[in-house]
GULUMMAR-263622 format. One line per field, with one value per atom (N, C-alpha, C): atom name; x negated, y negated, z; residue number from 1. Coordinates in Angstrom, 2 decimals, m for minus. Layout:
<pts>
atom: CA|...
c1: X|...
c2: Y|...
c3: Z|...
seq: NUM|...
</pts>
This chain:
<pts>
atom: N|CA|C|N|CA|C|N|CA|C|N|CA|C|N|CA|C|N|CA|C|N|CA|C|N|CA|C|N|CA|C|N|CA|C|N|CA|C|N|CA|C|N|CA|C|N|CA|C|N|CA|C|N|CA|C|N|CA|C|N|CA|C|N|CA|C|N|CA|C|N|CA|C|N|CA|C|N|CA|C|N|CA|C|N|CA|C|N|CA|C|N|CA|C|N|CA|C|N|CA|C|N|CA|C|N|CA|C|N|CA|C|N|CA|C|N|CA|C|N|CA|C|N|CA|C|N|CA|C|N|CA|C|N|CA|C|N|CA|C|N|CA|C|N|CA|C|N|CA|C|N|CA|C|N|CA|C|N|CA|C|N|CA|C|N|CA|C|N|CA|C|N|CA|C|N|CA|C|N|CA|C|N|CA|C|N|CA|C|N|CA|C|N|CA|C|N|CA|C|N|CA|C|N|CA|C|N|CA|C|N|CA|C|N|CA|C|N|CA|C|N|CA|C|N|CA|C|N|CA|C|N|CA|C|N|CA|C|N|CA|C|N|CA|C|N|CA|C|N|CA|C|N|CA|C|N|CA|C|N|CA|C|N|CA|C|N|CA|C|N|CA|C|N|CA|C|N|CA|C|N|CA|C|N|CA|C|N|CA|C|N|CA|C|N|CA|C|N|CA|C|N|CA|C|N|CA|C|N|CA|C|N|CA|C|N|CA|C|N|CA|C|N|CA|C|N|CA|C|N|CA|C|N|CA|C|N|CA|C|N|CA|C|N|CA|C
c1: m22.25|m21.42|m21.69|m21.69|m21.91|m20.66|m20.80|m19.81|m19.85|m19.12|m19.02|m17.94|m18.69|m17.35|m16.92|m15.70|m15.54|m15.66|m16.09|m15.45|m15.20|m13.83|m13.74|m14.63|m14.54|m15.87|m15.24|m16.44|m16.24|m16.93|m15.60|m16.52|m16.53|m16.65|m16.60|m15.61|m14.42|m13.20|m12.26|m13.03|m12.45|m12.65|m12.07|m12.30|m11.06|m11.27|m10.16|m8.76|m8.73|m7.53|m6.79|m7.71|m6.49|m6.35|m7.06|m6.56|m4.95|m5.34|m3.83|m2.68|m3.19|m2.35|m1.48|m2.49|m2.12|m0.63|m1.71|m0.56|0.86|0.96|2.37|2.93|2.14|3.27|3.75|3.27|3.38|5.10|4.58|5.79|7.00|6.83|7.89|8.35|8.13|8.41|9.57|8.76|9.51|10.98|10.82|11.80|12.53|12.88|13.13|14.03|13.54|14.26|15.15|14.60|15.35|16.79|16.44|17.51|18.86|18.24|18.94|19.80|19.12|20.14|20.91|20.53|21.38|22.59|22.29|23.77|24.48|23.88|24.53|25.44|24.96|25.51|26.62|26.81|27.56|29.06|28.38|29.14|30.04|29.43|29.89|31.06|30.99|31.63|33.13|34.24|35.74|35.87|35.23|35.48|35.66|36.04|36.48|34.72|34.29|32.62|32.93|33.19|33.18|32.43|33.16|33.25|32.16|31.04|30.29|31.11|31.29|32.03|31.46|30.52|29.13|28.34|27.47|26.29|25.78|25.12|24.61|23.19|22.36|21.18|20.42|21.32|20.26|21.10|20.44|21.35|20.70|21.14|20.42|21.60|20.10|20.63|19.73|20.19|19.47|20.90|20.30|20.80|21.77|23.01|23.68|25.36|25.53|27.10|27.70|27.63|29.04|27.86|28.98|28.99|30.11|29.77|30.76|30.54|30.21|29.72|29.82|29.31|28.78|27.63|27.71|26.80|25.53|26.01|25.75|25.52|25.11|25.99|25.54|26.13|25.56|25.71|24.91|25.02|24.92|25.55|26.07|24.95|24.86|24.21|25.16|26.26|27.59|27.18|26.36|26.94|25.10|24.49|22.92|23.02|23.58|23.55|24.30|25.48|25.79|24.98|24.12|23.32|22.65|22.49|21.64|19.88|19.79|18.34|17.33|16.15|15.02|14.15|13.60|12.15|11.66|9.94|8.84|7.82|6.46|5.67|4.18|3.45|2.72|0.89|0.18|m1.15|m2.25|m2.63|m3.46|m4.74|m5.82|m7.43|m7.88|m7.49|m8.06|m7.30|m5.81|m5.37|m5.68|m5.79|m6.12|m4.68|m4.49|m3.03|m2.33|m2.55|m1.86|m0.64|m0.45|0.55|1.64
c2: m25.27|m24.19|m23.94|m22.86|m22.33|m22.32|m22.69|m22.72|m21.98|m21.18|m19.41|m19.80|m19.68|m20.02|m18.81|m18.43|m16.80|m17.11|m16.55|m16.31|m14.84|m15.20|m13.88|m13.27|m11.76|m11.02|m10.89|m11.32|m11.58|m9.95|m9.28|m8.44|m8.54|m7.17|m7.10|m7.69|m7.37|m7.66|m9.23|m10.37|m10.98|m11.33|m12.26|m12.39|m11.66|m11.17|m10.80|m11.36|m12.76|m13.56|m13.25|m13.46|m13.13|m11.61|m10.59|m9.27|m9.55|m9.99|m10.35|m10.84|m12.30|m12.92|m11.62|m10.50|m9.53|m8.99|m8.19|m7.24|m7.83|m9.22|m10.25|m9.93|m10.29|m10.57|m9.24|m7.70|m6.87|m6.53|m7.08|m6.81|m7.73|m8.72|m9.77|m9.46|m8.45|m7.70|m6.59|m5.66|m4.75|m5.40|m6.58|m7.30|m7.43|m7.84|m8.35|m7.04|m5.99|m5.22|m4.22|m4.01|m3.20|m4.40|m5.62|m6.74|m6.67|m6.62|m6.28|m4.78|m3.45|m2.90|m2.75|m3.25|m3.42|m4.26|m5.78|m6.28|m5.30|m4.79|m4.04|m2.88|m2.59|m1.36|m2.15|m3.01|m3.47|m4.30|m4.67|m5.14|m4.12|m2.82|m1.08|m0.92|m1.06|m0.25|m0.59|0.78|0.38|m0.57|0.19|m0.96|0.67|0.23|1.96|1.05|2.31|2.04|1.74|0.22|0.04|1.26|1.13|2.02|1.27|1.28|0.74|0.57|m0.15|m0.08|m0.07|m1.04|m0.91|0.53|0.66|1.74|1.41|2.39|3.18|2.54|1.66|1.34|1.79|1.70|2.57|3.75|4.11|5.68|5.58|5.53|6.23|7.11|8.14|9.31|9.52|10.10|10.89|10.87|10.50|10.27|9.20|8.70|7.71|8.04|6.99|6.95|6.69|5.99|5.09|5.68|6.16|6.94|6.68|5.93|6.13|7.18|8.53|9.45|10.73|11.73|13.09|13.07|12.35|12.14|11.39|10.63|8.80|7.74|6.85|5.41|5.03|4.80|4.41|2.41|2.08|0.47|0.47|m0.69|m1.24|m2.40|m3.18|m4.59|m5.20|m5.39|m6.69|m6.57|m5.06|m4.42|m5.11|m4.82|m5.08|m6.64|m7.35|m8.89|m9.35|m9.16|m9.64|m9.26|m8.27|m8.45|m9.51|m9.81|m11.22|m10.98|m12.10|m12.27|m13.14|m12.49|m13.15|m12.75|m14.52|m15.10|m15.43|m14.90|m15.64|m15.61|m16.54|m16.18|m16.19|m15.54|m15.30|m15.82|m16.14|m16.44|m15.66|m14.49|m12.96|m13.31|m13.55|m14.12|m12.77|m11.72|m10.87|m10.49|m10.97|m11.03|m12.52|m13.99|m14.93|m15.55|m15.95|m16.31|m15.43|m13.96|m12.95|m11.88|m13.51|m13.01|m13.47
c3: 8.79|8.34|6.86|6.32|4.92|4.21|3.40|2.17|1.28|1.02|0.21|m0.80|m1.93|m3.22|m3.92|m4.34|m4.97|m6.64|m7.46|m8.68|m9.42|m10.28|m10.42|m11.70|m11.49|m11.81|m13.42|m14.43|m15.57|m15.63|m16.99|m17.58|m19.07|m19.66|m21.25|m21.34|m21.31|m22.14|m21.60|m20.45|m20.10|m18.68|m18.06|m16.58|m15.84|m14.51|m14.02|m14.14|m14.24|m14.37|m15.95|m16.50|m17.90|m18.62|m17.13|m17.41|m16.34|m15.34|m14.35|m15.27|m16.32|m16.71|m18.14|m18.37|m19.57|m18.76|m17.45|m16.91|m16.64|m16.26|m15.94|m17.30|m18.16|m19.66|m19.69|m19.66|m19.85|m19.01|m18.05|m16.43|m17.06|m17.80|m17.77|m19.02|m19.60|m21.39|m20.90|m19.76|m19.27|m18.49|m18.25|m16.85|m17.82|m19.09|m20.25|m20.74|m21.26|m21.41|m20.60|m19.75|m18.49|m18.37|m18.21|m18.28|m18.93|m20.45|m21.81|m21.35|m21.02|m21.10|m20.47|m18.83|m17.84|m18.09|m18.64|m19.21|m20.82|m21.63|m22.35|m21.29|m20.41|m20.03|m19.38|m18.57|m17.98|m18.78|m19.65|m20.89|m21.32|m21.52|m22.32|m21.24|m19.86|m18.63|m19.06|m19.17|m18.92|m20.69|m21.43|m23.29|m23.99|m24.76|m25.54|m26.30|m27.22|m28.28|m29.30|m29.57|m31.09|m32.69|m32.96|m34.49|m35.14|m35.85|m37.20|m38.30|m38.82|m39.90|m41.48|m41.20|m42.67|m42.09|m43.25|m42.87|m41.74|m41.01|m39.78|m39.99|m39.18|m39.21|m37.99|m36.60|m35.60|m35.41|m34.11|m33.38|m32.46|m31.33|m30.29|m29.86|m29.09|m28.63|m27.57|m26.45|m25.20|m24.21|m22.97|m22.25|m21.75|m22.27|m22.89|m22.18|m21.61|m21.31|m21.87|m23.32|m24.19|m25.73|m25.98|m27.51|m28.28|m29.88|m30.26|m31.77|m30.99|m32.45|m31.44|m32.30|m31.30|m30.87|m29.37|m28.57|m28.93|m29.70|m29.73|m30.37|m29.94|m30.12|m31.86|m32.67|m33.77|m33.81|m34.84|m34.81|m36.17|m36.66|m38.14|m37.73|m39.33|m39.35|m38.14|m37.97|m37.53|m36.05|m35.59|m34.45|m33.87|m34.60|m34.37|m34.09|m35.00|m35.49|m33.79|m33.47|m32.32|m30.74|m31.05|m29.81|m29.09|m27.96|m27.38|m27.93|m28.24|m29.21|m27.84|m27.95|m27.09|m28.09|m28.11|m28.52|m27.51|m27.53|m26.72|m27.93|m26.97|m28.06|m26.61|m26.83|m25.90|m26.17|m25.72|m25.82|m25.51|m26.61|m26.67|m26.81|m25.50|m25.91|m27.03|m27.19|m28.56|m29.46|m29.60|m30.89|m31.55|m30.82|m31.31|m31.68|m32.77|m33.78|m34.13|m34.29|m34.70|m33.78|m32.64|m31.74|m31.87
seq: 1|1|1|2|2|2|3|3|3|4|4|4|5|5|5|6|6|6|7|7|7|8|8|8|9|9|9|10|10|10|11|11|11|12|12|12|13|13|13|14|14|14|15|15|15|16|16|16|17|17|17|18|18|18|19|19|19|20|20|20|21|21|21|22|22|22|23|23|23|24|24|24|25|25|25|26|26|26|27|27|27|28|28|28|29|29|29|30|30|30|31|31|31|32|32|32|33|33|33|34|34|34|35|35|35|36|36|36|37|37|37|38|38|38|39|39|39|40|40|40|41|41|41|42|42|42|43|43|43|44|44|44|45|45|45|46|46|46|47|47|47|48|48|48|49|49|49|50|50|50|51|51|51|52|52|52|53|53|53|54|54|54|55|55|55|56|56|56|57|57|57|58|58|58|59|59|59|60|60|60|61|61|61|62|62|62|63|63|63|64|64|64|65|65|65|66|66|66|67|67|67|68|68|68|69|69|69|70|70|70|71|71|71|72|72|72|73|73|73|74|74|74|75|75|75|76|76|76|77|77|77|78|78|78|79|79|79|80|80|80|81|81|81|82|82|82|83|83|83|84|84|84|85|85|85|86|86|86|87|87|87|88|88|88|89|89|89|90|90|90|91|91|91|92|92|92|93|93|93|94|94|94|95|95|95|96|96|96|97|97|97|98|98|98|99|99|99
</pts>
């Protein structure tokens, strides 16, 4: 019987696997934030929108259910500072250390 070994097809920029392993981090960045606003939003549901009280550092605006402005949400340092914080740190074969 013959024995058939696969490997994957190396090109310019890498082998297939650590273009796979790119697109995951990419997917698990997006999983990450879609996450974030899903518990923000859920957090927002049935809460009157806290007021900023220092200066105004973000704004968003679009399409937004919880506003606390004319049509939307502003954030103070206090308001930014209590958000949930995620660190990763990821391993980029062409950024090197500069990830």
């Amino acid at each position: 019987m013959e024995h058939v070994s696969w490997r994957p097809s190396t090109t310019e920029h890498g082998t297939l696997r650590q273009k796979e392993e790119c697109g995951m981090k990419a997917g698990v960045r997006l999983f990450v934030v879609l996450l974030t606003i899903g518990l923000l939003a859920v957090a927002a549901m049935g809460k009157d929108a806290p007021q900023p009280a220092g200066d105004v550092l973000l704004t968003v605006s679009g399409a937004i259910a919880l506003t606390n402005g004319d049509g939307v949400f502003a954030m103070d340092e206090a308001m930014l500072r209590a958000l949930p914080m995620v660190e990763y740190f990821v391993v980029d074969p062409w950024m090197g250390d500069n990830t």
